[in-house]
Structures are given as structure tokens and as C-alpha cells.
C-alpha positions as CSV (number, residue, x, y, z in Angstrom):
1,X,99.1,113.7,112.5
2,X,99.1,117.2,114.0
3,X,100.8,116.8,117.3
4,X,103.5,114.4,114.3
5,X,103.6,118.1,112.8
6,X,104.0,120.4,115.9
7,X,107.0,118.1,116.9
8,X,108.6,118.6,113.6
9,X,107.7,122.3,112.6
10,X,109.9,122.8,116.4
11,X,112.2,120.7,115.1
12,X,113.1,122.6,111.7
13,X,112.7,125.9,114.0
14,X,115.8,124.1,116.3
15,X,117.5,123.2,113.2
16,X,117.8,126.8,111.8
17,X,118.5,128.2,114.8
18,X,121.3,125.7,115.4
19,X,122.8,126.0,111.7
20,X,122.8,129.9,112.7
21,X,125.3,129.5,115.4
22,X,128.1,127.2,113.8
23,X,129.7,129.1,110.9
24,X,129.9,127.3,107.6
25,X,127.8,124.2,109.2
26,X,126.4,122.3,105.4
27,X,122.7,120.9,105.8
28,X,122.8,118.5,103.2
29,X,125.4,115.6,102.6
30,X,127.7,115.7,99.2
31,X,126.2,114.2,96.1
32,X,125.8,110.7,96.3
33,X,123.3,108.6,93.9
34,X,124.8,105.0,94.5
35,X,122.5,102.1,95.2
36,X,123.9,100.2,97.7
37,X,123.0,96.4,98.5
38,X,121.9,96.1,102.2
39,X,120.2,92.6,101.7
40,X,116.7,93.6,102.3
41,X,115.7,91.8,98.7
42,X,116.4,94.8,96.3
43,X,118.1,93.5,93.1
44,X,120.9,96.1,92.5
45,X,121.3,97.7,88.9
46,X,122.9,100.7,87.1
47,X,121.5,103.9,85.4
48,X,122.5,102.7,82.5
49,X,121.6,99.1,82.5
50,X,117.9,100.3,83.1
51,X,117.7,102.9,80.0
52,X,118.9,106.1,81.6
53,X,121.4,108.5,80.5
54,X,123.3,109.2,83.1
55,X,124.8,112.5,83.3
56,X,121.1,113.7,82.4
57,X,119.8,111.8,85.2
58,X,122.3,113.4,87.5
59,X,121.3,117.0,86.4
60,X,118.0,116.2,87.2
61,X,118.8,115.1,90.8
62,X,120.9,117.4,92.0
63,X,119.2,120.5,93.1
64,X,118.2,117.9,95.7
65,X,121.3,118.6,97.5
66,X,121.0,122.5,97.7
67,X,121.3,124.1,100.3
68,X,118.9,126.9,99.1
69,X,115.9,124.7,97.6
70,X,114.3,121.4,98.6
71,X,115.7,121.9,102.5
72,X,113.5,119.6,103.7
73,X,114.1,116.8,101.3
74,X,116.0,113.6,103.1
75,X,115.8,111.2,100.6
76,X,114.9,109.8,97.0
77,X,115.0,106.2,95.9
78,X,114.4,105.4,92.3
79,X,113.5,101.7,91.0
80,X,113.4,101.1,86.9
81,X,112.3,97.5,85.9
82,X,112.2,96.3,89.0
83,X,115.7,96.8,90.0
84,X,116.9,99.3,93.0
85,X,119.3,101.9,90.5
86,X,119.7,105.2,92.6
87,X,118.9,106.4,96.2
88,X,119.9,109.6,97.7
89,X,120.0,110.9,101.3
90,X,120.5,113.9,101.7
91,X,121.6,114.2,105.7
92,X,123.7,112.2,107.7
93,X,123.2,108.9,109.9
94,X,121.1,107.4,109.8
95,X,120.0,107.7,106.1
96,X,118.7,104.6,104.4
97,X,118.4,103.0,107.6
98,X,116.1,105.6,109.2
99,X,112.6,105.5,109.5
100,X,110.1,108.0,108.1
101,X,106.9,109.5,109.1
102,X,105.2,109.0,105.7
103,X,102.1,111.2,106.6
104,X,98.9,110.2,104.4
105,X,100.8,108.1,102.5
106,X,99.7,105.7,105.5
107,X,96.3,105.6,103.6
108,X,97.3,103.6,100.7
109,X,98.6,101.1,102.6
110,X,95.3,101.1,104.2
111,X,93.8,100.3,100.8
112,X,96.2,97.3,100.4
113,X,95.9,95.6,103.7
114,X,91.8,96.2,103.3
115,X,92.2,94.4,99.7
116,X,94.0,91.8,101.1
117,X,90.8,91.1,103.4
118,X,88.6,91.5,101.2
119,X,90.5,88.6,98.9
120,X,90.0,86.5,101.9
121,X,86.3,87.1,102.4
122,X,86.7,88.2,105.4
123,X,84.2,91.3,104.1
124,X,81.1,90.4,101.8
125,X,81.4,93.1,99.6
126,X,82.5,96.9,98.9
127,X,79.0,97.4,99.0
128,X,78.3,95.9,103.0
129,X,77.2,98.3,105.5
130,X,79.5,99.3,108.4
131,X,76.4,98.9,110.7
132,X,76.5,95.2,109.7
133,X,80.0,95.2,111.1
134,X,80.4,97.5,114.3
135,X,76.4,97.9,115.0
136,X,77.6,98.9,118.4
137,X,79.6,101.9,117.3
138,X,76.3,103.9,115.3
139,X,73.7,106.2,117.3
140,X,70.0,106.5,116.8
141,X,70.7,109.1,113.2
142,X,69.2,105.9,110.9
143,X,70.9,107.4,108.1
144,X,74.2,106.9,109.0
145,X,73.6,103.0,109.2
146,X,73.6,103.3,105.1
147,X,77.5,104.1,105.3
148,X,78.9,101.5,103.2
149,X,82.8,100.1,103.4
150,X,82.8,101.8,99.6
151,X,81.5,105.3,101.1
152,X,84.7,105.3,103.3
153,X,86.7,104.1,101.0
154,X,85.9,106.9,98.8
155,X,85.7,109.2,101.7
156,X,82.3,109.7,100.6
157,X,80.7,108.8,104.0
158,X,79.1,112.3,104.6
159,X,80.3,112.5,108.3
160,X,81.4,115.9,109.5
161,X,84.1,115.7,110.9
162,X,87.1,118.6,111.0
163,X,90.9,117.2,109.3
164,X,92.4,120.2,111.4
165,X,90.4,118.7,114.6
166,X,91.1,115.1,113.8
167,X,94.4,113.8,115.6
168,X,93.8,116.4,118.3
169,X,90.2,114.8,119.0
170,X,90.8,111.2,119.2
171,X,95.0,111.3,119.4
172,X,95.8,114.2,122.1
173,X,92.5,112.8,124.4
174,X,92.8,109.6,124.3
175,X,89.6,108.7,123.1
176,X,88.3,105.2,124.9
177,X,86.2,104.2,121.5
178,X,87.2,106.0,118.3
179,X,84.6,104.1,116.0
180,X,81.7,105.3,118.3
181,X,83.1,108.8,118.6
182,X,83.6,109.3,114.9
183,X,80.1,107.8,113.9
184,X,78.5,110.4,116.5
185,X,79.9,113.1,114.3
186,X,76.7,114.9,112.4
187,X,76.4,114.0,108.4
188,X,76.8,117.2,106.4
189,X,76.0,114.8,103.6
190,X,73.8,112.1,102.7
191,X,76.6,109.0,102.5
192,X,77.4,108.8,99.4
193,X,76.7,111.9,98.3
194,X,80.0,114.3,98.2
195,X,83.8,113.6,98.6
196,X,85.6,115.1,101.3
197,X,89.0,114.0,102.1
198,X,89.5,113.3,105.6
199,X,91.1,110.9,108.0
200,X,87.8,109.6,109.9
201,X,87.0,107.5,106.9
202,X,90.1,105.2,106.6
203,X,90.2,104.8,110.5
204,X,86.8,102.9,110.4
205,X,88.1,101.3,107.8
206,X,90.6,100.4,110.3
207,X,88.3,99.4,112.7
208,X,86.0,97.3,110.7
209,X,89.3,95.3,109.6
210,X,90.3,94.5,113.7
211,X,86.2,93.6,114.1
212,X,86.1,91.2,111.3
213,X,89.9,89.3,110.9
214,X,90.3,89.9,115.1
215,X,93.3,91.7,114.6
216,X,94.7,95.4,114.2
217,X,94.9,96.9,111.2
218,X,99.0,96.7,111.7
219,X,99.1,92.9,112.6
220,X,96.9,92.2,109.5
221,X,99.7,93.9,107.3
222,X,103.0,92.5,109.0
223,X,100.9,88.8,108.9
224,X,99.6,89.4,104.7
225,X,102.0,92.0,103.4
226,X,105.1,93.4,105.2
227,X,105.9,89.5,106.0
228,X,106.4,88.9,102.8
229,X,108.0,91.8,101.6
230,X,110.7,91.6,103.8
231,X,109.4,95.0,105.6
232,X,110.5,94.4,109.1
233,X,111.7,97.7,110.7
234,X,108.7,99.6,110.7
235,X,106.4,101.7,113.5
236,X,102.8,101.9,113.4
237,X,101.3,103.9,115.9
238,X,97.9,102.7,117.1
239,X,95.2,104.8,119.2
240,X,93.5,104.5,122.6
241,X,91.3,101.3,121.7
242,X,93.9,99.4,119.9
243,X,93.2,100.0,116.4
244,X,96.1,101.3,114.3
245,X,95.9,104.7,113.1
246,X,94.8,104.3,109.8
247,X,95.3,107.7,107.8
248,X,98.8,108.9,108.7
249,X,101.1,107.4,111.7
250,X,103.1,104.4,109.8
251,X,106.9,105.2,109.6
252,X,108.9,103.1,106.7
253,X,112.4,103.0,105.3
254,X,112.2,104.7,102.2
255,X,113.7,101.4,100.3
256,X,110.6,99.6,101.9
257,X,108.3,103.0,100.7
258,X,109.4,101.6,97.1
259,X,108.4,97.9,98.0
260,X,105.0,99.6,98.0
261,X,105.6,101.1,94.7
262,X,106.6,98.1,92.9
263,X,104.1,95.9,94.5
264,X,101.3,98.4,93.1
265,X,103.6,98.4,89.6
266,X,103.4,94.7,89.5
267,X,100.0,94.5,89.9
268,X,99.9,93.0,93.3
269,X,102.9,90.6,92.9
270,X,105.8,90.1,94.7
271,X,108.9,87.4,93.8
272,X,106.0,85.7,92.0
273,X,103.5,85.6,94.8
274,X,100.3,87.4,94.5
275,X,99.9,89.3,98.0
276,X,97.1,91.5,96.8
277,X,94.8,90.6,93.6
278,X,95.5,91.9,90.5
279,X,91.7,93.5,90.6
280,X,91.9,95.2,93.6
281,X,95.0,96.8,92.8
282,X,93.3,98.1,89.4
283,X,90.1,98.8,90.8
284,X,92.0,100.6,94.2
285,X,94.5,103.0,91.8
286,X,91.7,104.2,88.9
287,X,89.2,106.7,89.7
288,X,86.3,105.9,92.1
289,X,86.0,109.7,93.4
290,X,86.7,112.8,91.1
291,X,86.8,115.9,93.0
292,X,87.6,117.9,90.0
293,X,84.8,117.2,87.7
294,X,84.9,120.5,85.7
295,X,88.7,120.0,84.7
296,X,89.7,119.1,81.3
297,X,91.6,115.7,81.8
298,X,95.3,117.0,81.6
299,X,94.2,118.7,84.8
300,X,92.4,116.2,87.0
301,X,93.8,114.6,89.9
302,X,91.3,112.0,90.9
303,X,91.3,109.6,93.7
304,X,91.4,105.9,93.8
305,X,90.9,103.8,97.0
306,X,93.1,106.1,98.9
307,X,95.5,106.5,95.7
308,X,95.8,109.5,93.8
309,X,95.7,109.3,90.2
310,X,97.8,112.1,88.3
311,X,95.8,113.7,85.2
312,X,95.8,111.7,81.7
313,X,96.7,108.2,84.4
314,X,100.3,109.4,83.6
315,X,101.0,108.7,87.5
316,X,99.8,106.6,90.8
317,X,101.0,107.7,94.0
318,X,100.5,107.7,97.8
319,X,101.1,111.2,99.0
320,X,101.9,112.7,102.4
321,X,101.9,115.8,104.1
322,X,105.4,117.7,103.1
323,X,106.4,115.7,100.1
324,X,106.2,112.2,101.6
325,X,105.5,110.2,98.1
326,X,105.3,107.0,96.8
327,X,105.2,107.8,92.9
328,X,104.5,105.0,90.4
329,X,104.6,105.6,86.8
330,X,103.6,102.6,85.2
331,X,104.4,103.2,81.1
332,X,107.8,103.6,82.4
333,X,108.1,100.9,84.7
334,X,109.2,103.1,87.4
335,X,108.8,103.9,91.3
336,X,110.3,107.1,92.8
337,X,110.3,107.4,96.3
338,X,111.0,111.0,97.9
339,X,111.0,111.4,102.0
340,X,111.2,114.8,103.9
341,X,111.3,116.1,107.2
342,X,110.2,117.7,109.0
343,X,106.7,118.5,108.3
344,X,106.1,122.5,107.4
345,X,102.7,124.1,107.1
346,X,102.7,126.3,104.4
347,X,100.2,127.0,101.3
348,X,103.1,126.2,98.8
349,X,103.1,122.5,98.7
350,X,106.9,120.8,98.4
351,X,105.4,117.9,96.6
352,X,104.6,120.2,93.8
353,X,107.7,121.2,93.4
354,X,109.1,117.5,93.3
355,X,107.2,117.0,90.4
356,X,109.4,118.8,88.5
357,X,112.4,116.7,89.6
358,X,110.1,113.8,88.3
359,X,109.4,115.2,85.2
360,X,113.5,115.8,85.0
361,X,113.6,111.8,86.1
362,X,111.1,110.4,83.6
363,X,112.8,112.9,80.6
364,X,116.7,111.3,81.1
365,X,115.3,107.6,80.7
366,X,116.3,107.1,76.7
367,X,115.4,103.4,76.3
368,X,111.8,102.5,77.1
């Protein structure tokens, strides 16, 4: 969220300013790629027992650790068949312990929690009308009562509402009813009619999830989903009215960031337990929206239920503003997790650039 971002930019600006005055003061921590057991249900493995080569895999890690390229980065946890076999952290205490602000990420476990509802009929169908749920939140525009829970989950609902104004609108004023306020933004669409990523979408989802189970979104997710996953030291932020920020104010251990991951790799399974159907985790990570319709398929990136799905399929992940990722890469059986702080806004995305520590990732594996 914006304010989330101001905090953070002053933060790096502190941080410089500090590193400037102590003579010889390192940023990152020494190289260190050791998976460690911490008894939060991770199965611990090696490199090697899960088809990597190692030294390749350390050459394709370690610019992580510069202290002239990927500053922000603060961690990287990589999972291969299931099995916990490298995590980085790249700054000292707290490390694996701390939590992160995972930025938009937050959306896709959005998606989750809402399949898990929708498994337990507690919604009719993708196709009901958000009218039928929270009549009380619409105005007179009749139009707008056509919105469907599909619409918003494709961020196809046609409301106009700024991302840049967003978390300064309903976060910063305190909004007493954030469903109402949102749905008496104007339509600069027909619903249905045009994707446009924003954050009002996923927080009605949010609020048709606390109308029908009683319950915030966050309390439906620690009762279904983090319970069961062992995810216990968590913050999710919730706004004026009691809903939980839907789009971007959940902060998880990156370790629990790959429970995510291999929940999604899994197909909604966890130690043998179906959490979240195995077709709503299909349906939620292949494309429902496709912003790039001209592009040849090697260069899509299309959306999902929240999810963004890399061109060719070759990648699912949840991404966050400055490189917060939840990468899962499903023909190799493998989740990478990368975490950075703080948040800097700039037109030269870090996540793109992790990409090619990916790439380096996916390459050293030699067994598939």
C-alpha cells in the first residue's frame, strides 16, 4: 500500500545515509545457502539429493549477496520436490524469522481463501452478482448491479477507480464503509468489458467473503488455510470497517511465502489434505484475463484469478511491488521464493531482473 511504500522508500533513504557515515559498514550478510530445520513442517533436503548441481546452483545465486546489484533483496527460499533445499538472507537478525510485506502478492492469497469458500458453497457461483450479496453497498447507477464475483475476480469490474489514489482513499481517511465507497466510484467500462488491474476489485472480494461466511477475510484464511499449514506468525492489516485489506497488506515468513507455492504446486494439497480443490487451483492459475492479446505467446503474461501466468505457462507466480514473488514452476517441481525491502519506485522493475537469477536456478537442476 502507498503509505507501506512511503515508510519504506524513507527507510532505504536512512539506510544509505547511515551506511555513508560508518566506513567499511557491508549491507549484505556472507554467503550462506543452508536450509536449516526450524520445525515449522518443512522436510529438509540437499541440492544434490533434489537434481541440482551444486556449484552451478551457487553461481547462480550469488550476485544475490552484492553489494552493488540486487540491494534490496533480503531473501530467497527455494523448494524442489517438495523438500525445503536452499534459503538465503541476505541481512542480519531477524532473517528467516522476519516477517515481510509481500505487497500484491496479498492478492493470490485472496484467490485461495475465496476458493476455499466457494468449495463450501458459501457463494453460488462465479457468475452471482455482488448486488445479490452487499445490495446495501450499490447506488442508483443500475449498471453496476451486473458486477459479477467473476468481474472482480478478473478485475474486469469497469469501476474507475485510481491504483495511485487507492490506499490513500480508503487507508490514510479511514473510510467508515469501503464496499459502499468503492461501488460509488463511476464505471469507465461496462463490467465485464476491459481489464484493468487494480486493488478495488479484490477488496470487494474481501467484503463479499466477511458478508457471506460472517467473518474477515483474515479469520477465513487462519480458520481454512494458514491453520493447516502451520502459518502462524503472520500480520494482516484490515481497514476502517473490519474487512482485511485484500490486495496488498499481508506480511509472511518467506518459508511460509513457499507454503503458498507448494500448496498451488500440489494442486491444492497439503500432507495429504485437500485445503483448496484441485479445480479451483487450475481454473484460478490459467488464463481468465489476457491484457496482451496482440503478443505472440512467448511474450504474454496473462492473468489468472489474481495469479500471473508467465508466457508459454512456463511459470505461476504471485507478484508484489519491488520483487516480492512467489514463483512456481510446475515442469520442474519447484517454488522460489524472493523477498525485498524496502519498497522503491522506480520504472525499472527488480522482479525483472530476478528472473534472470531464475532462469540461472531452473538451468543448474540436471536431473528432472
Amino acid at each position: 500500500m502507498k503509505i507501506f511504500r512511503s515508510i519504506t522508500l524513507i527507510s532505504l533513504l536512512f539506510l544509505i545515509s547511515s551506511l555513508g557515515c560508518v566506513k567499511d559498514e557491508k549491507l549484505k550478510t556472507d554467503f550462506n545457502i543452508e536450509a536449516v530445520d526450524i520445525g515449522d513442517g518443512w522436510t529438509i533436503s540437499s541440492l544434490a539429493a533434489e537434481g541440482f548441481d551444486e556449484a552451478s546452483f551457487r553461481e547462480a545465486v550469488i550476485p544475490l549477496f552484492s553489494e552493488n546489484n540486487y540491494i534490496t533483496v533480503t531473501g530467497m527460499v527455494v523448494v524442489r520436490n517438495g523438500k525445503l533445499v536452499a534459503e538465503s538472507y541476505m541481512r542480519d537478525f531477524p532473517g528467516r524469522l522476519q516477517k515481510r510485506q509481500i505487497q500484491s502478492s496479498t492478492k493470490c492469497i485472496t484467490s485461495l481463501v475465496f476458493g476455499i469458500t466457494l468449495d463450501k458453497n458459501y457463494f453460488t457461483s462465479l457468475d452471482q452478482k455482488l448486488y445479490s450479496i452487499i445490495p446495501e453497498a450499490f447506488d442508483e447507477d443500475l449498471r453496476k448491479r451486473e458486477i459479477t464475483l467473476r468481474h472482480l475476480l478478473t478485475m474486469n469490474s469497469g469501476l474507475k477507480f485510481n491504483n495511485d489514489e487507492f490506499a490513500e482513499e480508503l487507508f490514510m481517511k479511514k473510510q467508515k464503509n469501503v464496499n459502499k465507497y468503492i461501488l460509488a466510484k463511476p464505471l469507465f467500462a461496462l463490467p465485464g468489458a476491459g481489464f484493468n488491474y487494480r486493488d478495488c476489485d479484490p477488496q470487494l472480494i474481501s467484503g463479499a467473503i466477511h458478508k457471506q461466511t460472517g467473518l474477515p477475510l483474515d479469520s477465513v484464511a487462519k480458520k481454512y488455510l494458514f491453520k493447516q499449514l502451520g502459518i502462524t506468525d503472520y500480520f494482516w492489516e484490515r481497514n476502517s470497517d473490519g474487512d482485511s485489506w485484500a490486495s496488498e497488506a499481508l506480511f509472511m515468513r518467506p518459508r511460509d511465502m513457499a507454503k503458498i507455492g507448494q500448496l498451488v504446486l500440489n494442486k491444492g494439497k497439503w500432507n495429504g489434505e485437500q485445503l483448496v480443490s484441485e479445480e479451483w487451483i487450475n481454473l484460478s492459475t490459467s488464463t481468465q484475463s489476457d491484457p496482451n492479446a496482440g503478443l505472440p505467446p512467448d511474450k504474454k503474461v496473462s492473468f489468472g484469478y489474481y495469479w500471473r501466468i508467465q508466457p508459454d505457462g512456463v511459470a505461476i507466480e504471485a507478484n508484489g511491488a519491488g520483487g516480492q514473488q512467489i514463483l512456481i514452476i510446475p515442469e520442474k517441481n519447484l517454488v522460489i521464493v524472493y523477498t525485498c525491502d524496502p519498497y522503491v519506485q522506480s520504472k525499472y522493475s527488480l522482479a525483472n531482473a530476478l528472473y534472470s537469477i531464475t532462469n540461472a536456478i531452473i538451468n543448474s537442476i540436471t536431473n528432472y
